[in-house]
C-alpha positions as CSV (number, residue, x, y, z in Angstrom):
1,X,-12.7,84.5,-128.0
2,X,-13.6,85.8,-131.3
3,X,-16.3,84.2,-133.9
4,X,-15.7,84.6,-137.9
5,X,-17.5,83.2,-140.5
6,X,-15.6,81.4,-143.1
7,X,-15.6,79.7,-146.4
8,X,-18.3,78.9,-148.8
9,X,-20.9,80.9,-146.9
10,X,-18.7,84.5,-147.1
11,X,-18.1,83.4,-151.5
12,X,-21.1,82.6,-152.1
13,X,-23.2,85.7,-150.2
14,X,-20.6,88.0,-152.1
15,X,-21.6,86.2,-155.3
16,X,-25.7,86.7,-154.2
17,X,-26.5,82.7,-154.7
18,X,-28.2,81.4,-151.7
19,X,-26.3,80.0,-148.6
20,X,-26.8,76.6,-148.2
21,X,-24.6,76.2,-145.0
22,X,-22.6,78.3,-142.7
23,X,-19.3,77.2,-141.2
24,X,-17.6,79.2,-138.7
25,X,-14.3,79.6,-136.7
26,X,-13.6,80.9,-133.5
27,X,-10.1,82.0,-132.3
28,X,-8.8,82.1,-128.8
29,X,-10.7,79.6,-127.0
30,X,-9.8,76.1,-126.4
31,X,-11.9,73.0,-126.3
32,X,-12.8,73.3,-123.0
33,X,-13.9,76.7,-122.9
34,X,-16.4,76.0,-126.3
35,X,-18.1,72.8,-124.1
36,X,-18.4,74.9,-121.0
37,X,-21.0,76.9,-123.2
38,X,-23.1,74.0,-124.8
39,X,-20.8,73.5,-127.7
40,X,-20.9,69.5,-128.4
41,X,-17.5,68.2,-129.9
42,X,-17.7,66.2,-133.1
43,X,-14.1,66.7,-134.9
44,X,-12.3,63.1,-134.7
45,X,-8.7,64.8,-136.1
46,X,-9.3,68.6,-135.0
47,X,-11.6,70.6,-132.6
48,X,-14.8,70.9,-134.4
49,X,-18.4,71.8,-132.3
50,X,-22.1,72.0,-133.2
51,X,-23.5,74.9,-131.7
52,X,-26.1,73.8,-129.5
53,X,-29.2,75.2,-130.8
54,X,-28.5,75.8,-134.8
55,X,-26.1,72.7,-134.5
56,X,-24.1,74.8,-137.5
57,X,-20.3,73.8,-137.5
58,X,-17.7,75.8,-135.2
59,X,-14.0,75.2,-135.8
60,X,-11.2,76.3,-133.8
61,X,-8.4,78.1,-135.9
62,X,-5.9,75.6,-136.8
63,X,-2.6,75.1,-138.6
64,X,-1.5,72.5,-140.7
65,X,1.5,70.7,-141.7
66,X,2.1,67.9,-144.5
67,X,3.5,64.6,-142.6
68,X,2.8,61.9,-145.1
69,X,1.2,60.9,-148.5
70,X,-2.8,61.3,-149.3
71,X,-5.6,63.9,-147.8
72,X,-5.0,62.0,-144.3
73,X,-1.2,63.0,-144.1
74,X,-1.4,66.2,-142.2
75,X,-1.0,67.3,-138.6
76,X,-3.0,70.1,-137.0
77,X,-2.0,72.4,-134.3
78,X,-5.3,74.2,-132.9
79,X,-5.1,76.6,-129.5
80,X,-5.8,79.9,-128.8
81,X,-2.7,81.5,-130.5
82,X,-3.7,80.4,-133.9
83,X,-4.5,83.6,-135.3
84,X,-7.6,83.7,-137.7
85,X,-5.2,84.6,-140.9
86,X,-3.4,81.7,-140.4
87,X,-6.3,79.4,-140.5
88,X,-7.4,81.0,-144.0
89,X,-3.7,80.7,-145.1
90,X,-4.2,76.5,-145.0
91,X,-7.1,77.0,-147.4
92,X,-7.6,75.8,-150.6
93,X,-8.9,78.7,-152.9
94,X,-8.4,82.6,-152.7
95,X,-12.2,82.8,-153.4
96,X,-12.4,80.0,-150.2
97,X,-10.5,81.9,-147.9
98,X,-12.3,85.0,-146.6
99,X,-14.0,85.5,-143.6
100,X,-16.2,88.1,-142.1
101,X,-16.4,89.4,-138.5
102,X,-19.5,89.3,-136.2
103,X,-19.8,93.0,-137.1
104,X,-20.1,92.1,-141.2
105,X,-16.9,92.9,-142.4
106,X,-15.0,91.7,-144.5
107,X,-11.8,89.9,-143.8
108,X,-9.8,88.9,-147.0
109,X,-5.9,88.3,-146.9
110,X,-5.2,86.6,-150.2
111,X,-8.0,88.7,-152.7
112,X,-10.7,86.2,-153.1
113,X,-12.8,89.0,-153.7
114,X,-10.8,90.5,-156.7
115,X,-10.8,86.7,-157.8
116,X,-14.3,86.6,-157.3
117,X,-15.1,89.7,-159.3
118,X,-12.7,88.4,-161.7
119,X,-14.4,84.6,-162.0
120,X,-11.2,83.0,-161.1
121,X,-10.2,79.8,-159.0
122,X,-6.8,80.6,-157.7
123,X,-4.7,78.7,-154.6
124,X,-4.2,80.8,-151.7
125,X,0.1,79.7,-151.3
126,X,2.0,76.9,-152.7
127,X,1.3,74.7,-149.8
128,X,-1.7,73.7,-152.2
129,X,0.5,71.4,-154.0
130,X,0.6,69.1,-150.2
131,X,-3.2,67.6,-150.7
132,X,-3.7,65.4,-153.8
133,X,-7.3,65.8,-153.1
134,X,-7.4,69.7,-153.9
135,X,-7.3,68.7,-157.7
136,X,-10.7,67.0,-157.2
137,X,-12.3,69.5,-155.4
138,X,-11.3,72.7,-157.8
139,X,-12.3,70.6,-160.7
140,X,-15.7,70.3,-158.9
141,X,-15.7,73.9,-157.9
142,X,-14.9,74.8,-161.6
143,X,-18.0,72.6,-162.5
144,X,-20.1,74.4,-160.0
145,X,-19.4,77.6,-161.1
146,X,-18.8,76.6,-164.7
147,X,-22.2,79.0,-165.7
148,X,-21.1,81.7,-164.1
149,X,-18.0,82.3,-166.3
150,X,-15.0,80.9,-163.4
151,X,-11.9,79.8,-165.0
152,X,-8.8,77.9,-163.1
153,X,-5.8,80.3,-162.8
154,X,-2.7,79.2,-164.9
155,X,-0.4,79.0,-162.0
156,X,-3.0,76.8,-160.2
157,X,-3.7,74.7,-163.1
158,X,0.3,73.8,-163.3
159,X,0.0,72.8,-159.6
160,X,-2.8,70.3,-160.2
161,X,-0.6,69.1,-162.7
162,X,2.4,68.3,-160.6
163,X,-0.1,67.0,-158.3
164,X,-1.9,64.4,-161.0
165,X,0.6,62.1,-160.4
166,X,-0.2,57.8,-159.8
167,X,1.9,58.2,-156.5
168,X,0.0,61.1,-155.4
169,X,-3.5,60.6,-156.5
170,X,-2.9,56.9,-154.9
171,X,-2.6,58.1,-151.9
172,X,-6.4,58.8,-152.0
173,X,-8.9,56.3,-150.6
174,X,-11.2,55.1,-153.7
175,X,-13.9,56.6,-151.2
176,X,-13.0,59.9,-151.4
177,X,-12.4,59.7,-154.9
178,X,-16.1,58.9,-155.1
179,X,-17.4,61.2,-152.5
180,X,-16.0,64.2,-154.7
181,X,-17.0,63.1,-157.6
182,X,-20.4,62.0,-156.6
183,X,-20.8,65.4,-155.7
184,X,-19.4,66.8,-158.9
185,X,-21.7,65.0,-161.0
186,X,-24.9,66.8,-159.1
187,X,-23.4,70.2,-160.2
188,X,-24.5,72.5,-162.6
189,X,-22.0,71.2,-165.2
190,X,-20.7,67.8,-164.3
191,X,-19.0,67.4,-167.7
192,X,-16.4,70.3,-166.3
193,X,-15.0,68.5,-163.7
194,X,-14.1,65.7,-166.0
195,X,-12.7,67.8,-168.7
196,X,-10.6,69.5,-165.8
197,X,-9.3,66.0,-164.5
198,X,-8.3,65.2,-168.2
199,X,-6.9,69.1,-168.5
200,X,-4.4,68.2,-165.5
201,X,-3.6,64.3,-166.1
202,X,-5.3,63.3,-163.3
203,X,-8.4,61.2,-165.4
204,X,-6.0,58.7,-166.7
205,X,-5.2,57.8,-163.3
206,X,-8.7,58.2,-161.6
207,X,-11.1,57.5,-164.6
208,X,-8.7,55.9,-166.9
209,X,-11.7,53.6,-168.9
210,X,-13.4,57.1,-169.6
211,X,-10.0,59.0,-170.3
212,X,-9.6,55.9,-173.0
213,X,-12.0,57.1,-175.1
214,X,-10.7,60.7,-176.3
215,X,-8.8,60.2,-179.5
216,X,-11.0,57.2,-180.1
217,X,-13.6,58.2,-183.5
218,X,-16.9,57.2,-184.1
219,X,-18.6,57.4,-187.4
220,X,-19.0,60.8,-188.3
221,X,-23.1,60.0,-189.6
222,X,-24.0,60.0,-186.7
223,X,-21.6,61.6,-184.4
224,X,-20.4,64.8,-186.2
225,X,-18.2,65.3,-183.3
226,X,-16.5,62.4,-183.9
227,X,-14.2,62.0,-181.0
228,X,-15.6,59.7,-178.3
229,X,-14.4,61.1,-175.5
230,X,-16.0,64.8,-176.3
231,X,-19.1,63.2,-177.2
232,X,-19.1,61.7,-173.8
233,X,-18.7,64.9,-172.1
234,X,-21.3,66.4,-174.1
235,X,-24.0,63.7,-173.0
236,X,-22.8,64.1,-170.1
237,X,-24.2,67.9,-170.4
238,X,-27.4,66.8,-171.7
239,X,-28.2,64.3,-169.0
240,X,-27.5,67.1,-166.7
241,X,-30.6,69.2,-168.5
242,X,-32.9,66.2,-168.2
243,X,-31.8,65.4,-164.7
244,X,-30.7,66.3,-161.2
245,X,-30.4,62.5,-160.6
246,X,-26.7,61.5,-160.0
247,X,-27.3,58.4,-161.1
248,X,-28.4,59.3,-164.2
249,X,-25.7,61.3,-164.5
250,X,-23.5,58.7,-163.9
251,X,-24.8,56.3,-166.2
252,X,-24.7,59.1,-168.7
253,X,-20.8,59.1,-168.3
254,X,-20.1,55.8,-168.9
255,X,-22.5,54.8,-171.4
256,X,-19.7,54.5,-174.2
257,X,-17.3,52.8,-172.1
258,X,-16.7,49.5,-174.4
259,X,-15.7,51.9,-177.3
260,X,-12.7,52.1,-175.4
261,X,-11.4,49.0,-175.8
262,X,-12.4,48.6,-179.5
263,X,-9.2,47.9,-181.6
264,X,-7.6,50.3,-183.7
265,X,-8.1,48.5,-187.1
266,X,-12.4,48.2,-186.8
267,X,-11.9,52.1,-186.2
268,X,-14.8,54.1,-186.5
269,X,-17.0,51.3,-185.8
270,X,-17.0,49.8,-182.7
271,X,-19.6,46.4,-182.9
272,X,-20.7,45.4,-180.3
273,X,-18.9,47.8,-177.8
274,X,-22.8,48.0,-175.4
275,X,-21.8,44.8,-174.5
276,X,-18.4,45.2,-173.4
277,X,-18.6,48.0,-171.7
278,X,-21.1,46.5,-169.3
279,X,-17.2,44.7,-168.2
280,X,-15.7,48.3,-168.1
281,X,-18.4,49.8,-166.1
282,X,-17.9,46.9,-163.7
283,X,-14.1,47.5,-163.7
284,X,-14.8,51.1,-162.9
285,X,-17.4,50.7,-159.9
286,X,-15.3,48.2,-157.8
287,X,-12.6,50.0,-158.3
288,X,-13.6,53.3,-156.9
289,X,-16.7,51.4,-154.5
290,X,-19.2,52.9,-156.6
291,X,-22.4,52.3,-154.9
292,X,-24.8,49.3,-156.5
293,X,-27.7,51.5,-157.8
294,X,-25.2,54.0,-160.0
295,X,-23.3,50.3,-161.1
296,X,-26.5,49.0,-162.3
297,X,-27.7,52.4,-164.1
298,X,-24.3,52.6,-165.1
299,X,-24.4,48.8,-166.8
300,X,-27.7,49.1,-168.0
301,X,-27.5,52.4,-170.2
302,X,-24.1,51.1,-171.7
303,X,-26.2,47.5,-173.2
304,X,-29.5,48.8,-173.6
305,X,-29.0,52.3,-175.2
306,X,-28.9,50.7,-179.2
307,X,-31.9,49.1,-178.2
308,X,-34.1,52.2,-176.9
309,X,-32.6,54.4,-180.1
310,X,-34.2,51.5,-182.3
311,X,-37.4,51.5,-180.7
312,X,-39.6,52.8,-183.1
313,X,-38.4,49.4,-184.9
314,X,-38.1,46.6,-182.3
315,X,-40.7,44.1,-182.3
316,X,-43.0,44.1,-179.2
317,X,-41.0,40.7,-178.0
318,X,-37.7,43.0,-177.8
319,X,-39.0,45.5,-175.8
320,X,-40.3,43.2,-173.5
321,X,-37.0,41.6,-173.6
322,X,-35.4,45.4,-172.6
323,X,-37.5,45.9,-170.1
324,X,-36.9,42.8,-168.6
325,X,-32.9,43.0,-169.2
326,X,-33.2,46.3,-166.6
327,X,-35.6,44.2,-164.4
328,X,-38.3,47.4,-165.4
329,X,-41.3,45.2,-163.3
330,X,-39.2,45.0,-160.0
331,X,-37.6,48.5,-160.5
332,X,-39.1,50.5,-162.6
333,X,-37.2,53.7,-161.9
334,X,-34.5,51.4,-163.6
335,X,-36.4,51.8,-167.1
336,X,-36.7,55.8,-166.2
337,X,-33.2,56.4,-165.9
338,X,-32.2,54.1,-169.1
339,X,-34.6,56.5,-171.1
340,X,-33.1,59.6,-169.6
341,X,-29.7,58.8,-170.1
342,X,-30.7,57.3,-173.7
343,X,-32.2,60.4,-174.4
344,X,-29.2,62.7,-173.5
345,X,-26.9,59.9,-175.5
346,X,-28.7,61.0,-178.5
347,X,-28.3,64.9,-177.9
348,X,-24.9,64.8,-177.4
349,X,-23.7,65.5,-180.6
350,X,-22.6,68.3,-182.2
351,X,-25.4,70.1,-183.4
352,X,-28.5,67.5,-182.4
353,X,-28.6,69.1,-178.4
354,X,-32.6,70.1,-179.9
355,X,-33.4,67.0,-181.5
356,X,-36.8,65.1,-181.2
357,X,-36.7,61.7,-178.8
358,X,-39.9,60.5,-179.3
359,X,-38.6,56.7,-178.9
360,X,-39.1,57.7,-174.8
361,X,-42.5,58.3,-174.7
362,X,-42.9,55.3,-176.9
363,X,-41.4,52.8,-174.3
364,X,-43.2,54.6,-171.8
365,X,-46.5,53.8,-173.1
366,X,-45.3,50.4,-173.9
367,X,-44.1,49.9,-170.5
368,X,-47.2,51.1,-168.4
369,X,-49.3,48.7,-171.1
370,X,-47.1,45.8,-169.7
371,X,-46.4,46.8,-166.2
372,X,-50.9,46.4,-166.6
373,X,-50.6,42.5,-166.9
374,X,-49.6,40.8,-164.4
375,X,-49.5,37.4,-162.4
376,X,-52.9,37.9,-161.7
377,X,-54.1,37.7,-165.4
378,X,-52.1,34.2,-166.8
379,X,-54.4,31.3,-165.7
380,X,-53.1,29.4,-162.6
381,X,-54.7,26.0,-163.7
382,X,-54.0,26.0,-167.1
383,X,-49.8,27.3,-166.7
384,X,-47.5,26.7,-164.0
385,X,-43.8,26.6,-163.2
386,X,-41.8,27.6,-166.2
387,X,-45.0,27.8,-168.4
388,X,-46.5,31.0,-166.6
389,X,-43.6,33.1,-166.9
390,X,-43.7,32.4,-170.6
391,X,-47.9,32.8,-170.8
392,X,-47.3,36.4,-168.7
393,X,-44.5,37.0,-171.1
394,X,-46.8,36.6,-173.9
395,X,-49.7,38.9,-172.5
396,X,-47.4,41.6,-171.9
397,X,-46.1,41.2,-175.6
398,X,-49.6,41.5,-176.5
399,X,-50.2,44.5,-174.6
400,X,-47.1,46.2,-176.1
401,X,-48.6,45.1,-179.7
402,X,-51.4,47.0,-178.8
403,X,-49.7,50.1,-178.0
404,X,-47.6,49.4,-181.5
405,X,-50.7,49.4,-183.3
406,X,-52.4,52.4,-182.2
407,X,-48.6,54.5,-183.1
408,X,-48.6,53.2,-186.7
């Protein structure tokens, strides 16, 4: 019985970032043998244990075989024969399949250090082109390590391109669409991964209401990129400056979303297009099962942006009307994530990334003199029913006056 360990843990000490988590796999033992010392089984499809005091992952070294469509159609053969370069053979990436021994050394069949020294992602044998869901996870990996120069090998690229099929990506529950992508979009450059799905032909099938807007142009007065779509991914980059929050992120992404079902013939304007792509956005999250809170950010940023870039000109009633549209009083990290995602909306053009967003600050103050009044302040006696919403309405338009008064 011999422990190595594997993966992420072996790249990422080679590339001197921080270990987050160590996986491990053992070879020659059997399940038995790794409960008779303590080990607790967890692995529902192939022998995984948590060691019993750093409860860190132990695998045993396994084969695997394609049996059927999607990331589920696979059949493993673990036992003590399995030999430990056979397990890294079934990995994904050449820079993913090293392993080191419990004396320190180095194990590394297929060069992922050469590719590592060489900041490439490259598949480790053509058995890559088996799991659909490889495409998400090197567009992810190429968003992770996006600042540190990694590029997607030609010949791996093609793969993912086979692979970006409707038949094979289909094959992938919405939920682990999601669960990649989630994690994508709380890397260091979340617009990557989405310009690697487009790259391969896989966001027309996965994200086809975002992949709808490149080729789509904008006015070039304000967007001197023009094209929609890169102006997406670049806000997408900005709301990754302003914020580790995924949601954010998300709603980032899909801000735009109703330019992408504005006709051809009212090309480059697109009137009215925060509206409909509170629809899109919708479309989008059932389809995948995008959790609520990402939906309603997502919703939220694509009909309230206009408003929060107009700021410094809405009347005090408007505001109040914004704040209420993203239910601010109840919720206000809702209000928070609007601004953020406003904010990188406005930086994501070609040459703006610096610009000055003082509307932010503005609604902040406007919102904390607001968030002041409350219930507490309208008169009981004198309103009730519908009436005191609309007297607490009109206190809190007062209180934004205020603020509006003191900026000009």
């Amino acid at each position: 019985m011999k422990t190595y360990l594997v993966g992420g843990a072996v790249r990422d000490k080679l590339l001197g970032i921080p270990v987050k988590e160590r996986d491990w796999v053992v070879v020659g033992a059997t399940p038995d043998e790794m409960t008779d010392q303590g080990f607790r089984p967890v692995g529902r499809d192939f022998p995984v244990f948590l060691h019993p005091q750093t409860s860190e992952e132990y695998a045993l070294a396994r084969t695997e075989r394609k049996s059927g469509r999607g990331y589920h159609g696979f059949r493993f053969h673990a036992d003590p024969s399995v030999s430990l370069e056979e397990d890294l053979a079934r990995r994904d990436l050449t820079v993913n399949a090293m392993a080191e021994d419990e004396q320190g050394r180095l194990i590394d069949p297929h060069g992922g250090r050469r590719d590592l020294e060489a900041r490439c992602l490259r598949h480790v044998t053509e058995a890559f082109a088996e799991d659909p869901l490889r495409v998400l996870r090197v567009a992810r990996f190429a968003a992770r390590f996006h600042h540190l120069g990694f590029s997607i090998a030609g010949e791996t690229l093609a793969l993912m391109q086979d692979l970006s099929t409707a038949e094979e990506l289909g094959a992938l529950s919405p939920e682990r669409v999601w669960q990649e992508s989630e994690r994508a979009l709380g890397e260091a450059a979340p617009q990557v991964y989405f310009q690697v799905l487009r790259d391969c032909g896989a966001l027309a099938h996965l994200f086809p209401e975002v992949d709808a807007l490149f080729g789509v142009p904008q006015p070039a007065r304000y967007h001197p990129e023009v094209d929609t779509g890169l102006h997406t991914l670049l806000v997408l980059e900005q709301a990754a400056r302003l914020s580790k929050d995924t949601v954010v992120r998300f709603a980032a992404l899909v801000h735009d979303l109703g330019k992408g079902v504005t006709p051809e013939r009212y090309w480059p304007s697109h009137h009215g297009h925060e509206k409909k792509g509170v629809k899109q956005v919708q479309n989008l999250c059932r389809r995948l099962r995008i959790p609520s809170r990402h939906e309603r950010a997502g919703c939220q940023a694509s009909r309230w942006h206009l408003h929060v870039h107009r700021a410094l000109e809405l009347k005090p009633a408007t505001i109040l009307k914004v704040f209420k549209g993203c239910d601010a009083f109840r919720q206000p990290e809702n209000l928070e994530r609007l601004l953020l995602a406003s904010e990188a909306d406005a930086r994501g053009r070609t040459g703006l990334e610096n610009r000055d967003y003082p509307q932010a600050d503005y609604l902040r103050r406007c919102y904390q003199a607001a968030a002041a009044i409350s219930g507490r302040d309208v008169d009981g006696e004198r309103f009730q029913g519908k009436a005191f919403g609309e007297e607490l309405d009109r206190l809190r338009v007062e209180g934004i006056g205020r603020v509006l008064s003191s900026e000009f």
